[in-house]
TIRO-2110 file (N, C-alpha, C; in Angstrom, 1 decimal):
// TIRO-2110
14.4, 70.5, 16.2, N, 1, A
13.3, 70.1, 15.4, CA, 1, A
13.8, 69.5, 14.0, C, 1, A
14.7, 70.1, 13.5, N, 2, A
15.4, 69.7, 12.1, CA, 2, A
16.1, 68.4, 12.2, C, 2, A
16.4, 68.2, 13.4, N, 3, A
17.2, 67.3, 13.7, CA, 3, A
16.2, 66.0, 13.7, C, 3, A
15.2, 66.1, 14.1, N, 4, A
14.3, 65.2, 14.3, CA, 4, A
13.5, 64.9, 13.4, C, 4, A
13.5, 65.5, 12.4, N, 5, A
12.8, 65.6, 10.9, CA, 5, A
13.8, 64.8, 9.9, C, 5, A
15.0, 65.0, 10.2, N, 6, A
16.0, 64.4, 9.3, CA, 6, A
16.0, 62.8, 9.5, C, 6, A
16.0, 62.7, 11.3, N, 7, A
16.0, 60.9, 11.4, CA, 7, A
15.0, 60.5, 11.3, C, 7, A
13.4, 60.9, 11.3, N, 8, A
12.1, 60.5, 11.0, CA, 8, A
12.4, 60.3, 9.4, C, 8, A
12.7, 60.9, 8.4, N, 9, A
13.1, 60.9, 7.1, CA, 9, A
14.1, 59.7, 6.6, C, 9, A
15.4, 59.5, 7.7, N, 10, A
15.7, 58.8, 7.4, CA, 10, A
15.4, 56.9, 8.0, C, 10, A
14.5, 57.2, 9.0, N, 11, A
14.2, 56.0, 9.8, CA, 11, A
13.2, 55.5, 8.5, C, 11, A
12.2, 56.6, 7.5, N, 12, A
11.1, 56.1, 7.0, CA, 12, A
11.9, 56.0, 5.5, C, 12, A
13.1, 55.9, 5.3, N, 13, A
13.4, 56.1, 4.1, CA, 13, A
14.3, 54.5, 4.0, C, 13, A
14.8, 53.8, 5.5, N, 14, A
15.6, 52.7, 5.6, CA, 14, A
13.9, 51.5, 5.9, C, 14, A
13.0, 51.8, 6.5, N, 15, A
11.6, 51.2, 6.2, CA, 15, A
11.3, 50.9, 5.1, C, 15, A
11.4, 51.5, 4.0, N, 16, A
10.9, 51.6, 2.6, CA, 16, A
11.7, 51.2, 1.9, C, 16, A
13.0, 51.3, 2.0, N, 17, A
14.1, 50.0, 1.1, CA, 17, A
14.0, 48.7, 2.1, C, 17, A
13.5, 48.5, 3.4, N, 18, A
13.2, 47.2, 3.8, CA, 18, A
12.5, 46.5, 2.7, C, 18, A
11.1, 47.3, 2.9, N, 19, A
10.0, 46.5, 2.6, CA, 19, A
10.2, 46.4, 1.2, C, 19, A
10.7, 47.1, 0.3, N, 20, A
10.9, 46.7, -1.3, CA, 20, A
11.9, 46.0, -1.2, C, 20, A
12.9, 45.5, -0.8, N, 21, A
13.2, 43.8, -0.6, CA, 21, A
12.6, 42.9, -0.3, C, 21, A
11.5, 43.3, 0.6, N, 22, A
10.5, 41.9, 0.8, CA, 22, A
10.2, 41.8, -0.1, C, 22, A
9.4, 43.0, -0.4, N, 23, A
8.4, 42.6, -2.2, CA, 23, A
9.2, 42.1, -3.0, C, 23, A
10.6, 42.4, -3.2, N, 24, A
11.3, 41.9, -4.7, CA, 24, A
11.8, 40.5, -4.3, C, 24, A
11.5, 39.7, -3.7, N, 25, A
12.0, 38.6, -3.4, CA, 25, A
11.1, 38.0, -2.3, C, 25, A
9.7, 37.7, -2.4, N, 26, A
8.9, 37.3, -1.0, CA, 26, A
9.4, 35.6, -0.5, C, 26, A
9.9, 35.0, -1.7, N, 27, A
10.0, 33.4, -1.2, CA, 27, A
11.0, 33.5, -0.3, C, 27, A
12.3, 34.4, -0.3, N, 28, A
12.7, 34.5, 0.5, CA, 28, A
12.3, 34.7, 2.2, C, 28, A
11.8, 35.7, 2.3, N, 29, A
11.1, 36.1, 3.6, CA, 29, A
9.9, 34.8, 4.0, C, 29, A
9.2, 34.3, 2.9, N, 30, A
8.3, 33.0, 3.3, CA, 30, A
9.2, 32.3, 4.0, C, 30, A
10.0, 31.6, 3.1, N, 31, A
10.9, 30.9, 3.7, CA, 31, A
11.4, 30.8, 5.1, C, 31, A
12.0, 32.0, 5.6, N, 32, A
12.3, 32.7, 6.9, CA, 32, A
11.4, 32.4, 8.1, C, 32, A
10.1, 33.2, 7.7, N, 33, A
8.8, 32.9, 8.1, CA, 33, A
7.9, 31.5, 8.6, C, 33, A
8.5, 30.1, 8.0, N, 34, A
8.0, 29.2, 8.1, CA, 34, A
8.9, 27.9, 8.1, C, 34, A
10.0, 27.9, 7.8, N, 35, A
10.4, 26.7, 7.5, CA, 35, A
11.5, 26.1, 8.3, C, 35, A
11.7, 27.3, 9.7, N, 36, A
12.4, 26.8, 10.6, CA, 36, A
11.2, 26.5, 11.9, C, 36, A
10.1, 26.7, 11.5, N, 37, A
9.1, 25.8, 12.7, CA, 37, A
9.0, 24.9, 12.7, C, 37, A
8.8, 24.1, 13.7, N, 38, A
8.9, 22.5, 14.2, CA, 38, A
7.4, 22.1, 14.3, C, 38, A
6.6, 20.9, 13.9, N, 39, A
5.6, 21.1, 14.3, CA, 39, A
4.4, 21.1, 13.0, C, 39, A
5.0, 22.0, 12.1, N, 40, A
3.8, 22.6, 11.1, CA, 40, A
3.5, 21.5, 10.3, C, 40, A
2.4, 21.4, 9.7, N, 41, A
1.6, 20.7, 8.6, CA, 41, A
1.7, 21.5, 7.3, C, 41, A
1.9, 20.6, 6.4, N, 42, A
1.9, 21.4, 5.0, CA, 42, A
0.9, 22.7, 4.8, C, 42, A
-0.7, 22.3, 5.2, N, 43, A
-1.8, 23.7, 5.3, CA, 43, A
-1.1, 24.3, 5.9, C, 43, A
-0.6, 24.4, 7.2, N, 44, A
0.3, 25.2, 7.9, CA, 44, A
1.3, 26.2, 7.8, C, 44, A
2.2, 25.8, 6.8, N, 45, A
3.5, 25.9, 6.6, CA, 45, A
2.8, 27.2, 5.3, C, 45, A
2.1, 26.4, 4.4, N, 46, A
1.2, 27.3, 3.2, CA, 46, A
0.6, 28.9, 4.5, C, 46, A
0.0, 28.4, 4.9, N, 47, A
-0.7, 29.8, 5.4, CA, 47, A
0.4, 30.8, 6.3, C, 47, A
1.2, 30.2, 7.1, N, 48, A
2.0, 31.0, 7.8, CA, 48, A
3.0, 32.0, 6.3, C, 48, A
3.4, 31.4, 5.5, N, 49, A
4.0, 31.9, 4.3, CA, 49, A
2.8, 32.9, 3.5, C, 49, A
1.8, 32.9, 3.6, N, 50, A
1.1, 33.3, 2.8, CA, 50, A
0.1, 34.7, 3.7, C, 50, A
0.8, 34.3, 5.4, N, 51, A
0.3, 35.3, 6.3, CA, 51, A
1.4, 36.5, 5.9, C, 51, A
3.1, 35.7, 5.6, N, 52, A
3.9, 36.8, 5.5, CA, 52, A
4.1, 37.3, 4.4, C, 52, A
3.5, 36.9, 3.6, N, 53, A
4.3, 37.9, 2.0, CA, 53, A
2.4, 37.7, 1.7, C, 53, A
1.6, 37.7, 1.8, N, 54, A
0.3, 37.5, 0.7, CA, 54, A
0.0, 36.1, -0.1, C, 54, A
-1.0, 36.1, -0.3, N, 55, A
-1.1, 34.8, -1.3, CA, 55, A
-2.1, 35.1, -2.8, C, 55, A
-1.9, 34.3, -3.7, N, 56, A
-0.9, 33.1, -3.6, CA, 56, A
0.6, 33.1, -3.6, C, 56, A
1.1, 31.7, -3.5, N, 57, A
2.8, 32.0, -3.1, CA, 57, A
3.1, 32.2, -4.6, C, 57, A
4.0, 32.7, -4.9, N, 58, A
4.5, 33.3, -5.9, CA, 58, A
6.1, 32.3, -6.5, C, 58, A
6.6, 30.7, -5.4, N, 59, A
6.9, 30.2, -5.8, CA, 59, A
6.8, 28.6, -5.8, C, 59, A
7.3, 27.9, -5.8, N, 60, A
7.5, 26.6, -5.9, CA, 60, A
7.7, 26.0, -4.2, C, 60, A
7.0, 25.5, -3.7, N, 61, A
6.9, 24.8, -2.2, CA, 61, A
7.2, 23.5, -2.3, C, 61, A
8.3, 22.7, -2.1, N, 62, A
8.2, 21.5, -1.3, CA, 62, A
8.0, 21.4, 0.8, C, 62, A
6.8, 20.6, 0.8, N, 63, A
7.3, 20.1, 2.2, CA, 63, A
6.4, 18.8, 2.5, C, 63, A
7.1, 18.2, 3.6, N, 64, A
7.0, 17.2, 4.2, CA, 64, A
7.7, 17.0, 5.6, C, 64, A
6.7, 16.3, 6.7, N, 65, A
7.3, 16.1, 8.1, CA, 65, A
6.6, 14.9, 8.1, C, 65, A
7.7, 13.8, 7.9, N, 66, A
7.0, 12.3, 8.5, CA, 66, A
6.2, 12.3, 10.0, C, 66, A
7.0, 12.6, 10.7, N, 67, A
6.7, 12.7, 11.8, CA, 67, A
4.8, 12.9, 12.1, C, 67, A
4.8, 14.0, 11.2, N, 68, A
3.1, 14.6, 10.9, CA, 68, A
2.5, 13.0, 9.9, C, 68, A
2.9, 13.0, 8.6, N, 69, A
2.2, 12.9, 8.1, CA, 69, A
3.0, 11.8, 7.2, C, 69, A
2.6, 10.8, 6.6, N, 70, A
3.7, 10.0, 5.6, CA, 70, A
3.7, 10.7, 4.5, C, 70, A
4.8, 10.4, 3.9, N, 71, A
5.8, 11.0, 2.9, CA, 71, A
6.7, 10.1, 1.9, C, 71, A
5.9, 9.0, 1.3, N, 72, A
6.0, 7.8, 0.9, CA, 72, A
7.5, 8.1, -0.6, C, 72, A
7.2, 9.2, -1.2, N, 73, A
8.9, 9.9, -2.1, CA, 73, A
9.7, 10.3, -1.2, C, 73, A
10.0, 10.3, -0.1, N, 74, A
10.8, 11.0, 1.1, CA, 74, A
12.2, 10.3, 1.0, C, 74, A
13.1, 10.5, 0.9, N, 75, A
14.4, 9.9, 1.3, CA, 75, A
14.0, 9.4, 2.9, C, 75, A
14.7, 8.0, 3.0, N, 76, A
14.6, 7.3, 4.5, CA, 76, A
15.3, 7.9, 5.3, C, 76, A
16.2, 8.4, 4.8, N, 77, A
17.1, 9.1, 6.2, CA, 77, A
16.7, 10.7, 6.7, C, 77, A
15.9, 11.5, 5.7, N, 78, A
15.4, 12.7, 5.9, CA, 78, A
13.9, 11.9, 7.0, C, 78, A
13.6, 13.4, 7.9, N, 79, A
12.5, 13.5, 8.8, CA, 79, A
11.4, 14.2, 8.4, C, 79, A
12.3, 15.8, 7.7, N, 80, A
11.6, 16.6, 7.2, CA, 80, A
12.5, 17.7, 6.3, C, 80, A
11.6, 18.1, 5.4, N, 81, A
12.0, 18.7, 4.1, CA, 81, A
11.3, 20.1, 3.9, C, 81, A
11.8, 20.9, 4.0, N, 82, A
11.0, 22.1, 3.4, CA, 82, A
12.2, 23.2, 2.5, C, 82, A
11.4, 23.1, 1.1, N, 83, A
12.1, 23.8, -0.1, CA, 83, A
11.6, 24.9, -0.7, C, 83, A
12.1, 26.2, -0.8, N, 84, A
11.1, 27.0, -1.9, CA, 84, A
12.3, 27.2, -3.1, C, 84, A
11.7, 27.5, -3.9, N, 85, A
12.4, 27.7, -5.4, CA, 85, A
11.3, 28.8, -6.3, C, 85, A
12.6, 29.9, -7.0, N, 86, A
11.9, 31.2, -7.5, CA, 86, A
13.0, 31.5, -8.3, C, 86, A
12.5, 32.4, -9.5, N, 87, A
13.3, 32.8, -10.6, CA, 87, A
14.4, 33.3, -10.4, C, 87, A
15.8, 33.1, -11.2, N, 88, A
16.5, 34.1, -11.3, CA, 88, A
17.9, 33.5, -9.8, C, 88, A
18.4, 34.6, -10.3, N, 89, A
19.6, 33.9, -9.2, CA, 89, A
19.6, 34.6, -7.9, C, 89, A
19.3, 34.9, -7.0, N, 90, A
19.1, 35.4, -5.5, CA, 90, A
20.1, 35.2, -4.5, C, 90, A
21.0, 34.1, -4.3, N, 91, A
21.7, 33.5, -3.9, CA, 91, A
22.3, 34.4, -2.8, C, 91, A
23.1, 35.7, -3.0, N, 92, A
23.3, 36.5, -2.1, CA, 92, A
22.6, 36.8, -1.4, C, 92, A
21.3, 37.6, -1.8, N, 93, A
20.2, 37.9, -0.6, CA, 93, A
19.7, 36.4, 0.1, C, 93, A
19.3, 35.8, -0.4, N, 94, A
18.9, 34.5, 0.3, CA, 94, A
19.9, 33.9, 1.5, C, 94, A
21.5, 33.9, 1.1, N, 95, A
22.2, 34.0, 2.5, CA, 95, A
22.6, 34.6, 3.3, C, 95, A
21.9, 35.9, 2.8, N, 96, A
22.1, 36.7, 4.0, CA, 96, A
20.9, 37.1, 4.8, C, 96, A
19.5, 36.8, 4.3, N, 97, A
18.4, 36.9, 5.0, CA, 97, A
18.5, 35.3, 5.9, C, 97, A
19.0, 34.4, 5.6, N, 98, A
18.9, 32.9, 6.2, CA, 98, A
19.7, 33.1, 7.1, C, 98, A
21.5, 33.7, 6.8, N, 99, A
21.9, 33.5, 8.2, CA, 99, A
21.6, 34.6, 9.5, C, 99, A
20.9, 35.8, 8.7, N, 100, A
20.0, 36.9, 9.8, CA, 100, A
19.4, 35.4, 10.6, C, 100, A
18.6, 34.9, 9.9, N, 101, A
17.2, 34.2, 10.4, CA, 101, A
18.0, 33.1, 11.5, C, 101, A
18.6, 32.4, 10.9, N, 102, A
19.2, 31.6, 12.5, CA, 102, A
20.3, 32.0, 13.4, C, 102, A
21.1, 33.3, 13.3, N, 103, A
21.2, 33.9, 14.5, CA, 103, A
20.2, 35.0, 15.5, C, 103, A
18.9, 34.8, 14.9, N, 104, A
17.8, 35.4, 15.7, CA, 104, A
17.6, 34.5, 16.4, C, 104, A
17.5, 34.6, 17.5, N, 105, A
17.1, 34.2, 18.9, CA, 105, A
15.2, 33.4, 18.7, C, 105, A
15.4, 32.1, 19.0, N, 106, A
16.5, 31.4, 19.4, CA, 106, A
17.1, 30.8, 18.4, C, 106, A
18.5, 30.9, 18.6, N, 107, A
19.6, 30.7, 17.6, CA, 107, A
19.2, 29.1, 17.1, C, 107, A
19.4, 29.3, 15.9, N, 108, A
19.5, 27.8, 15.3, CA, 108, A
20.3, 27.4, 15.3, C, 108, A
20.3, 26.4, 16.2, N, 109, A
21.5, 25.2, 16.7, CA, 109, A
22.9, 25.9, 16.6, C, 109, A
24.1, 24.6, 16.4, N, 110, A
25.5, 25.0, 16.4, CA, 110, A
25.7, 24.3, 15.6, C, 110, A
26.5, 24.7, 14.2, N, 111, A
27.6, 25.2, 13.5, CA, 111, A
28.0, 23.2, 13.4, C, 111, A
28.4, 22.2, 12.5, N, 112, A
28.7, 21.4, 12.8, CA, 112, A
29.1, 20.8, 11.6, C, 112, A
30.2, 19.7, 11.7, N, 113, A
30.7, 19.4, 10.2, CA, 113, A
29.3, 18.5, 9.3, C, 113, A
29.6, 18.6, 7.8, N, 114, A
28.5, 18.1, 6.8, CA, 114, A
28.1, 16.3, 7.7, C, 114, A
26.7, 16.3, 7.6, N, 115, A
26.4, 14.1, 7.9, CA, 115, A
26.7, 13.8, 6.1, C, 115, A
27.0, 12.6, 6.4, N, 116, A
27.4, 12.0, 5.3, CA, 116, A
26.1, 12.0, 4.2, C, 116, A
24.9, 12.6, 4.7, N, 117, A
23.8, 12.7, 4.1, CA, 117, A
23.7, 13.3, 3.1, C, 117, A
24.3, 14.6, 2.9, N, 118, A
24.4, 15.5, 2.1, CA, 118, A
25.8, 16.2, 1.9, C, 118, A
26.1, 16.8, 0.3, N, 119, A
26.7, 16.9, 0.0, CA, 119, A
27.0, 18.0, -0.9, C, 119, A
27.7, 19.0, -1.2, N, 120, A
27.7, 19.9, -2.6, CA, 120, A
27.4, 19.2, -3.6, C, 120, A
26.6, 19.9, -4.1, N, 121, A
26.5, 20.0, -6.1, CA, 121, A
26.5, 20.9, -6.4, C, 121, A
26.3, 20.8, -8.1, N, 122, A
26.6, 21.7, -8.8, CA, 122, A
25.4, 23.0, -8.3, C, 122, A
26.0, 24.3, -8.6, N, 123, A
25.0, 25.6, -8.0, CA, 123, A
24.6, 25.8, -6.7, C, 123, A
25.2, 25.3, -5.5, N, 124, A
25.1, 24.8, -4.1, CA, 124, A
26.1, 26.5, -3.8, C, 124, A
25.4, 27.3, -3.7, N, 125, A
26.1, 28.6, -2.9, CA, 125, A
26.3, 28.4, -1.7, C, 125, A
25.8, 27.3, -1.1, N, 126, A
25.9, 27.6, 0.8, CA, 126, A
25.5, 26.3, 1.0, C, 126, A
25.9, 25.5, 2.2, N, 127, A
25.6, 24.0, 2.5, CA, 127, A
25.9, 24.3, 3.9, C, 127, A
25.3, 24.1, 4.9, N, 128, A
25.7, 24.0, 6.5, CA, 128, A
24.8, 23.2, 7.6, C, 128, A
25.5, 22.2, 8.0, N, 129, A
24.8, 21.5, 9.2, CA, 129, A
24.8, 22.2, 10.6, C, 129, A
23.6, 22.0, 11.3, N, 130, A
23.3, 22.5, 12.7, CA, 130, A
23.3, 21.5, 13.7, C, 130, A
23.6, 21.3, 14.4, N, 131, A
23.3, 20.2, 15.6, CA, 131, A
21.9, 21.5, 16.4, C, 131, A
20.8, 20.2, 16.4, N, 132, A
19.9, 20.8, 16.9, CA, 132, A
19.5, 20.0, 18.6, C, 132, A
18.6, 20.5, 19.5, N, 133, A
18.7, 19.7, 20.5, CA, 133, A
18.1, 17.9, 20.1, C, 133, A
17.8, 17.1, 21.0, N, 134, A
17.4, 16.1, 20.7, CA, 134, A
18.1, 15.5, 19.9, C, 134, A
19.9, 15.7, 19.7, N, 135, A
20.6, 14.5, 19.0, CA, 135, A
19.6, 14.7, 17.5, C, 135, A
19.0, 16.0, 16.9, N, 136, A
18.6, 15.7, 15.9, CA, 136, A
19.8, 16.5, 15.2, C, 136, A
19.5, 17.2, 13.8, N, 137, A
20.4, 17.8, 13.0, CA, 137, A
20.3, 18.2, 11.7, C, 137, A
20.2, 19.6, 11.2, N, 138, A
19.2, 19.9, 10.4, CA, 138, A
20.5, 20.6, 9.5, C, 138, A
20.2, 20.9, 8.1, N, 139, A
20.6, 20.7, 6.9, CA, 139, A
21.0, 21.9, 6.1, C, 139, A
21.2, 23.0, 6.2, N, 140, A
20.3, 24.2, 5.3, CA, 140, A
21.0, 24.2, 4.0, C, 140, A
20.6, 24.6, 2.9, N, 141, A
21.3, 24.8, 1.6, CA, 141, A
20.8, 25.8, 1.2, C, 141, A
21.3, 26.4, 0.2, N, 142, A
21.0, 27.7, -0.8, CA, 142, A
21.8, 27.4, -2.1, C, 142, A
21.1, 27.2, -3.0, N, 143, A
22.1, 27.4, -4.3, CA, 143, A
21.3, 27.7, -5.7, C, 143, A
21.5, 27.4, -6.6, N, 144, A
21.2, 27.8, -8.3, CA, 144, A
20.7, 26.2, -8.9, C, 144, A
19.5, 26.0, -9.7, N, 145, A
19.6, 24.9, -10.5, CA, 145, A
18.6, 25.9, -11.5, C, 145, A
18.1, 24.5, -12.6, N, 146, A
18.1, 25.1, -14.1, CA, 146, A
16.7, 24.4, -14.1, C, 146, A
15.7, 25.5, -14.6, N, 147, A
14.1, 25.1, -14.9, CA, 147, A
14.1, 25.0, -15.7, C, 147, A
14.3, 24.3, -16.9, N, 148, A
13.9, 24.6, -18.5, CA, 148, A
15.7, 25.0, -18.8, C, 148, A
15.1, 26.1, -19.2, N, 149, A
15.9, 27.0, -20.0, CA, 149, A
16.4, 28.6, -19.0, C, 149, A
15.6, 28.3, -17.8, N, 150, A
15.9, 28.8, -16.6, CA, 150, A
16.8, 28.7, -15.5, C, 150, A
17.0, 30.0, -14.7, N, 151, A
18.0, 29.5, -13.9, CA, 151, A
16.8, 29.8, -12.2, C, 151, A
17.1, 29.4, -11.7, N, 152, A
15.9, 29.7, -10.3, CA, 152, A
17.3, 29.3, -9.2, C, 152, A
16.7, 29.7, -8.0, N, 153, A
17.5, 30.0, -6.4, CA, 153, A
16.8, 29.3, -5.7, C, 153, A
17.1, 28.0, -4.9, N, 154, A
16.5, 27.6, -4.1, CA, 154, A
16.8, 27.8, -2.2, C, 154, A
16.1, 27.1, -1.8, N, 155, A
16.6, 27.1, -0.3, CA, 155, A
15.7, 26.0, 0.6, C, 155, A
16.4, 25.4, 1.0, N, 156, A
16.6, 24.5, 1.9, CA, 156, A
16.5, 24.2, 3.1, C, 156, A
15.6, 23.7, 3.8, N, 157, A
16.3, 23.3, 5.1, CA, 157, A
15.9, 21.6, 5.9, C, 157, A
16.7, 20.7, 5.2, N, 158, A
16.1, 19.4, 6.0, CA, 158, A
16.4, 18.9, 7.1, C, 158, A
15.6, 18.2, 7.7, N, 159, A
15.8, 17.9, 9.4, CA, 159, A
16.5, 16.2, 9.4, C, 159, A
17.5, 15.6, 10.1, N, 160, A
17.1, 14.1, 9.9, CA, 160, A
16.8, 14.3, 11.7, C, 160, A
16.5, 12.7, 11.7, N, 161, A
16.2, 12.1, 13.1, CA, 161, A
17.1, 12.0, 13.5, C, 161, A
17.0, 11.3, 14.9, N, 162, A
18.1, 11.0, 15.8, CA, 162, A
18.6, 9.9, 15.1, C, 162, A
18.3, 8.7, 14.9, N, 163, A
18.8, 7.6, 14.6, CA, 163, A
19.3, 7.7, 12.9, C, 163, A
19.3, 9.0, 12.2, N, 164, A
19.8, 9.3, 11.0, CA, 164, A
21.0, 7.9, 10.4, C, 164, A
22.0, 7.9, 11.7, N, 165, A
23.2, 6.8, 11.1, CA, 165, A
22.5, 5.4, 11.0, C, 165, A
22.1, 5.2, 11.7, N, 166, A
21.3, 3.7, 11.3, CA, 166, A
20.0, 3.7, 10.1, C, 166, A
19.8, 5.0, 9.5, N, 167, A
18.8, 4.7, 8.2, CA, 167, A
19.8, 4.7, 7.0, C, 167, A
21.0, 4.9, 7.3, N, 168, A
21.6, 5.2, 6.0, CA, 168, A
22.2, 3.7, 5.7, C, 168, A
22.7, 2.9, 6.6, N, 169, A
22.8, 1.6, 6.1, CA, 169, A
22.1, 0.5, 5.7, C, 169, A
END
């Protein structure tokens, strides 16, 4: 019985530092939650994020899927773009919840050198291309830039099309 009392205590005690990392960092887990689906519309993308952490979002949202909808400031060679950005520097937890998130089944794509699309910059903690099915190929980043007088954490993940090499010329 003791025995069983101790892993109930500690099963509810490793629960409870989960969930207070969700809370102390929700864009993260939004992020997680929505920005590797295929398919979604910006309302979309808003509500599924806002099913996982509450709303309102608590940070800074970019998105866009041509594909859906035009996206007339879009870089030509991007398909789709989905960005959140939130205070402070997070960088570690953010790549380690992102790469949890694409070796969860189904794995996000395979591992593949940078498209000439993208590139490090400055505050860029993590930069990695995926070969996705459909000859497409998606982007993810994590890094640091400066709001003001602020430092905030973003995260990344853009998709190009198939024909990516013929938009860049």
């Amino acid at each position: 019985m003791r025995s069983a009392v101790i892993k109930t205590a500690t099963l509810l005690a490793c629960v409870a530092f989960g969930s207070a990392a969700v809370a102390r960092e929700p864009a993260i887990t939004a992020f997680n939650a929505a920005c590797f689906n295929k398919g979604y519309s910006d309302e979309r993308i808003a509500q599924t994020m806002e099913a996982a952490i509450g709303a309102p979002l608590s940070f800074e949202l970019t998105f866009w899927d041509k594909t859906l909808a035009p996206a007339p400031n879009a870089p030509a060679v991007l398909e789709r773009r989905c960005k959140v950005s939130f205070a402070g520097d997070h960088t570690s937890d953010a790549i380690a919840a992102l790469r949890k998130q694409m070796a969860t089944p189904p794995v996000f794509g395979k591992p593949i050198a940078l498209p000439a699309t993208h590139q490090t910059r400055a505050g860029t903690a993590l930069i990695e291309a995926r070969e996705l099915l459909v000859g497409r190929i998606a982007v993810v980043e994590v890094g640091t830039q400066t709001q003001g007088n602020a430092v905030e954490t973003y995260m990344i993940v853009d998709r190009l099309p198939e024909n990516w090499r013929e938009r860049l010329k």
